[in-house]
N, C-alpha and C positions, 0 to 999 in steps of 0.2 A: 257519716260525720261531716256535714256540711263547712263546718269550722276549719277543717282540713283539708279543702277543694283546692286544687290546682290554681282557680282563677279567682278565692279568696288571698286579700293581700295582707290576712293581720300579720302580726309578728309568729305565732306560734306558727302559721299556715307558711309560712316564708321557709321559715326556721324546718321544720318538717321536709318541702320539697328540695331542700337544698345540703340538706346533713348529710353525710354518708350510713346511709343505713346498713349497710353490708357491716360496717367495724361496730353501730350499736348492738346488730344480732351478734358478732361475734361475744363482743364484750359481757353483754346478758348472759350469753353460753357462759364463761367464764364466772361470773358472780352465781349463778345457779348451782352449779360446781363446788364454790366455793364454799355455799351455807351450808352444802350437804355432808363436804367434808369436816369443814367446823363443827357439823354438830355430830358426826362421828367420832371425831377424836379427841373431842376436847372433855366431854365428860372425864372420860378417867384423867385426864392430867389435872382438871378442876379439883375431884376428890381428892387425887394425891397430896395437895397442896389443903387442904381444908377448904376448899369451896362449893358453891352450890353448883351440883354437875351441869347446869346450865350456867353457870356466868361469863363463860367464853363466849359461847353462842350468842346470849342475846345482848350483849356489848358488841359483837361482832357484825350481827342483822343491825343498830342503830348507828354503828361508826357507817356500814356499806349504805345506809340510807344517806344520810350526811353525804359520803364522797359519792354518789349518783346525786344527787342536786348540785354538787361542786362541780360537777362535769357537764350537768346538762347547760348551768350558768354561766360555766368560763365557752361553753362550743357558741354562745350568744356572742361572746365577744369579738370587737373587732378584731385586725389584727393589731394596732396599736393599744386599744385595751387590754391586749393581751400583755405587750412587753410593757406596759404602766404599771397590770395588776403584779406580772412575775417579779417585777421591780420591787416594788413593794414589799412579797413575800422573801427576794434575794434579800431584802436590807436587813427587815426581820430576825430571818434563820441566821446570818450569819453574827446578828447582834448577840441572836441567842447562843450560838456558837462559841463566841468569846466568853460568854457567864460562865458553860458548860463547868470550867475546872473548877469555879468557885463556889458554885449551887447546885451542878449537875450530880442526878444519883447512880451510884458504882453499880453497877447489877454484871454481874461474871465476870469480875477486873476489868470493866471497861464504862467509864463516863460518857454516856453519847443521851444518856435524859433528861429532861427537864420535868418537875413538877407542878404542873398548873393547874389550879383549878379542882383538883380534885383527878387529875387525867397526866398520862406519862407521856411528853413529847418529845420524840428523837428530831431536832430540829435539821440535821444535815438530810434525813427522807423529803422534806418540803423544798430544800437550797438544790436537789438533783434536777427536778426539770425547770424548775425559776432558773438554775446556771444557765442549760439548755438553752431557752428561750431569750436572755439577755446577752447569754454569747451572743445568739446568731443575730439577733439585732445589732452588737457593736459590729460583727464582721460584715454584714450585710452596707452597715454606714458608711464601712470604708472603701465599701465597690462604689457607692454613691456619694462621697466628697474625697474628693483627690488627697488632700490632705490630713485627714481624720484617721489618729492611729488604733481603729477598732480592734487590729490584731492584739494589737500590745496591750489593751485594756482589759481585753479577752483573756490573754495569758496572765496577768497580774492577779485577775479575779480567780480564776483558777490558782494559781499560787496560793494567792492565801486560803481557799477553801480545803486544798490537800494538805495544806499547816494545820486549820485547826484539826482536819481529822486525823493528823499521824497525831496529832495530840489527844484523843479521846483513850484508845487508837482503834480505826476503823480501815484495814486497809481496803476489805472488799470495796467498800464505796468508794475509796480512793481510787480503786481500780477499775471501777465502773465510770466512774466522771470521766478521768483520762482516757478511757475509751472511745466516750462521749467526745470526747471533743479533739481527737484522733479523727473521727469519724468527720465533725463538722470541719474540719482543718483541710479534710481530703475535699468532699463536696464544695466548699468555698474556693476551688481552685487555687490554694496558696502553693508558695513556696516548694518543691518539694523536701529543701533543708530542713525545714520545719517540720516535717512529719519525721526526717529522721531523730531530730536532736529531740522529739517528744519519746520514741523509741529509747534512744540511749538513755535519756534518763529515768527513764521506766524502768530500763534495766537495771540502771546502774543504783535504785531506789529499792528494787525489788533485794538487789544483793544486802542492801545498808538493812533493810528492817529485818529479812534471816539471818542478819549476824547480829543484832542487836534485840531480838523481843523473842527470848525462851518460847513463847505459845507458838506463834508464830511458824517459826523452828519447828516444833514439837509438831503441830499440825503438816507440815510438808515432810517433815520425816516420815511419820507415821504414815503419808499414802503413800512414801516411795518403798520403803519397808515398814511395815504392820508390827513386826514384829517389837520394832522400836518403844513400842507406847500402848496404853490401851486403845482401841477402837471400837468401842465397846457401841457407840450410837451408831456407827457405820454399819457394823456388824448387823444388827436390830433391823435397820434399813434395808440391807440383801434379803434379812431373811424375810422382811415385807415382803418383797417382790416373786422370793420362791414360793410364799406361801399363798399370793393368789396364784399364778398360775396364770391360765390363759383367759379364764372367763373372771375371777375375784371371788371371794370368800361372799360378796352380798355387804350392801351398805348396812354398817354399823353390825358387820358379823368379825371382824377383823378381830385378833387377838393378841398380835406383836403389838399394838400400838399402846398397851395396854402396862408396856415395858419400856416403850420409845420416849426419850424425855422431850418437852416441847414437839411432841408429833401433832399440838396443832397449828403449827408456823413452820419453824427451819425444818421438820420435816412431814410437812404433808402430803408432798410428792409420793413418800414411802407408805404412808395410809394409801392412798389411791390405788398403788400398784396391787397391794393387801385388799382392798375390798372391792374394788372396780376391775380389777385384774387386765393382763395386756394389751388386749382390743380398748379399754374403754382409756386407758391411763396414756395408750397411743395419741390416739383422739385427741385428748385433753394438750398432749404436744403438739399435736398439728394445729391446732388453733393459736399457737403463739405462733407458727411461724407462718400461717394464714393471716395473721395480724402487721406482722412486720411488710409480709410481702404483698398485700394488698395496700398498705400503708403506703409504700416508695413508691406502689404503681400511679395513688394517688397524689403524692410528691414529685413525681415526675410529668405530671400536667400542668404545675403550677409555673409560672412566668417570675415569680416574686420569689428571689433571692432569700427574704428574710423567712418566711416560708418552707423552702427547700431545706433550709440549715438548722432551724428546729423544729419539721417533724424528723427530719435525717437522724438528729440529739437523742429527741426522743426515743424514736421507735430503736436506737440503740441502745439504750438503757433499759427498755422495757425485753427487747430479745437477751440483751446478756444477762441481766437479775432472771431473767426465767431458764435460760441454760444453765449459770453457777449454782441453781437451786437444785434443779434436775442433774446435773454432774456430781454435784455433792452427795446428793440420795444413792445415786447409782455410784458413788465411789471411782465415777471417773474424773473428776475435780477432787483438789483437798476439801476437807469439811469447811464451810463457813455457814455463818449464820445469815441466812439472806432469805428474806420471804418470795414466797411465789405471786408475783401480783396476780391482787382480786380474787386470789385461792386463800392464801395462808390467813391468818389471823395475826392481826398489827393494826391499830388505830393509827400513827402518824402513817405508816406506809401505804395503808388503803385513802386514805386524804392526798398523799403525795400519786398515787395512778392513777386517781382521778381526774387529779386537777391537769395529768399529764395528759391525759388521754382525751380533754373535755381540750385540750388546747390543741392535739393531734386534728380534734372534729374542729374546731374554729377554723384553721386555718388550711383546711380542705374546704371547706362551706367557701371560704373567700378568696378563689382563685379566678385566672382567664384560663379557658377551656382550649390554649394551644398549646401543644403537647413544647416542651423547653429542647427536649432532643431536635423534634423535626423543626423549629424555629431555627436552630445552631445548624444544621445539615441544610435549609431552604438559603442560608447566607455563604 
C-alpha cells in the first residue's frame, strides 16, 4: 500500500504514521466485542418488547459505524479544532439540557432524552467529554495569561452541568464529571484547597440526594442489605457469572440473559461473564485498563498542558463508566444504569466514546516527543 509509505506526505499517510495505533487495536478489540455481545443478548430483550430480534443489533452495527468515522475525523483534528469543535458540542448539549424538562421523554422516572429526528438523544452523554476538553482548555489558559480566571470558568461550567443533571436526575454522571474534573484539578497542579472543597461537597451532595430521592435511597440500601428491596436484576447478574464458569456457556448459548432486563446495555458485562465465561470476560477488563494506562503513558510525553488535562478528563471517564458498569454487574458497586463503552448498546453514548476517544488520538498525534517528567527533573 504505497499510499501508506513512510515517505508519502498525503494527509491519510501522515495521519496513519503518527496515530497511536496501539489504543486503535485496542479499541477495534473492544467494538468486536461489543457487536458480538449485542447480537447475543439483544434478540430476547427485542422479542420481549415486540420487536424484530434484530433491531438492537443492526441499529447498534449503524450507530458504531457513525461513531468510528466521528473518531477517526475528530483524531484529524488539531488541537485547537478540537476545543472549537468540543465548543460547539458543549453549547449544544447543554442547550439541549435546559429543554430537557420541557420536551424531554420520561423513560424509568427520569428525563435525560431528547427526541430528534426519529432517534433518542441523551444530550448530557455528548457534554461528558466536550466538558472535558473545554475545561482543560480554560485551565490550561490560565497557566498561559497571568490573569485569565480559567479555574473559575471551569467550575462555573461544571456548576451548571451538575444542576441540569440533579434535574433530570442523573447522579451517575454527575459522579462521573466530578471525578473528571477531580482528576483535571489534580493534574493542572492547582490549589490543593480545591481538591478538598470539591471532596466536601461531593460528600456533602452525596448525603442531600440519599435523603431526598426515594430510588436513590432504595438503590444504596439494597446493596448494603439486600434484604431491604428487591434485587431482582442483581441477582440475574451473579447468576450470569456462576453460570459460565470458567470457560462460558459459548456465544449466544447463554440463558440468564433471557430473564436479564436491558442485558443489552446496563448489563452486558453479565452476558459476557454467562457466555464468554472468566478467562475471556477477564480479558475484556484488562483492556480498559490497557487503555487507560497506555493512554497516561502516552499523556505523559506530551509538553502541552491543554493536552495533559484532557486526555487526563478523558481517560477518567472512560475507566470509571467502565468500573461502575462492571461493579454494578458484580454487585460490588450499587446498581446504576451506565453503559459499558463500545460494548453496551446506546446510540448517544457510543457517539459520545467516540468522539472521546477520536479526541484522546488527536491529541497524542500532536505532541513534542520530551517526556514532561524528565523536562521538570532536567531543571
Amino acid at each position: 500500500m504505497s499510499f501508506l509509505s513512510r515517505t508519502d506526505k498525503n494527509v491519510l499517510s501522515t495521519w496513519f504514521w503518527t496515530v497511536d495505533r496501539t489504543m486503535l487495536v485496542f479499541v477495534s478489540i473492544l467494538m468486536a466485542y461489543g457487536v458480538m455481545l449485542v447480537a447475543a443478548a439483544s434478540p430476547a430483550v427485542a422479542v420481549r418488547i415486540g420487536l424484530h430480534e434484530n433491531h438492537f443489533l443492526v441499529r447498534h452495527v449503524v450507530v458504531l459505524l457513525i461513531a468510528v468515522v466521528g473518531m477517526i475525523f475528530t483524531s484529524f483534528l488539531s488541537p485547537k479544532g478540537l476545543w472549537r469543535l468540543a465548543t460547539l458540542i458543549l453549547g449544544a448539549g447543554l442547550f439541549a439540557m435546559i429543554l430537557i424538562p420541557f420536551v424531554g421523554m420520561d423513560i424509568k422516572g427520569a428525563q435525560r432524552w431528547i427526541h430528534l429526528l426519529g432517534l433518542s438523544l441523551q444530550p448530557s452523554e455528548l457534554v461528558k467529554p466536550a466538558f472535558a476538553i473545554v475545561a482543560a482548555r480554560l485551565m490550561a489558559m490560565q497557566k498561559e495569561k497571568e490573569h485569565f480566571p480559567g479555574e473559575l470558568y471551569a467550575a462555573g461550567l461544571f456548576a451548571i452541568i451538575v444542576l441540569l443533571l440533579m434535574m433530570q436526575p442523573d447522579f451517575g454522571m454527575s459522579f462521573v464529571i466530578t471525578s473528571m474534573i477531580i482528576a483535571q484539578i489534580f493534574l493542572a497542579g492547582c490549589r490543593f484547597k480545591y481538591l478538598i472543597s470539591v471532596g466536601v461537597l461531593g460528600i456533602v451532595a452525596l448525603l442531600i440526594v440519599y435523603s431526598s430521592f426515594d430510588h436513590v435511597r432504595s438503590r444504596i440500601d439494597r446493596f448494603l442489605d439486600p434484604s431491604t428491596g428487591s434485587t431482582y436484576q442483581v441477582d440475574k447478574s451473579l447468576e450470569s457469572f456462576r453460570q459460565g464458569g470458567f470457560m462460558g456457556a459459548g456465544p449466544g448459548q447463554g440463558t440468564v440473559k433471557l430473564h436479564l432486563p436491558d442485558a443489552h446495555a446496563d448489563f452486558i458485562f453479565a452476558v459476557s461473564g454467562e457466555e464468554l465465561g472468566f478467562v475471556f470476560t477477564l480479558l475484556l477488563a484488562g483492556i480498559y485498563l490497557l487503555i487507560v494506562i497506555h493512554g497516561l503513558r502516552k499523556m505523559e510525553e506530551s509538553e502541552d498542558m491543554f493536552s495533559i488535562l484532557a486526555c487526563g478528563g478523558i481517560l477518567t471517564m472512560i475507566g470509571l463508566q467502565a468500573l461502575i458498569h462492571m461493579g454494578s454487574s458484580l454487585h460490588i458497586l450499587p446498581a446504576k444504569g451506565m453503559t459499558l463503552p463500545f460494548i453496551s448498546y446506546g446510540g448517544t453514548s457510543l457517539l459520545s466514546i467516540g468522539f472521546a476517544m477520536g479526541a484522546v488520538l488527536s491529541l497524542t498525534r500532536h505532541k513534542k516527543r520530551a517526556r514532561i517528567v524528565s523536562r521538570r527533573v532536567s531543571r
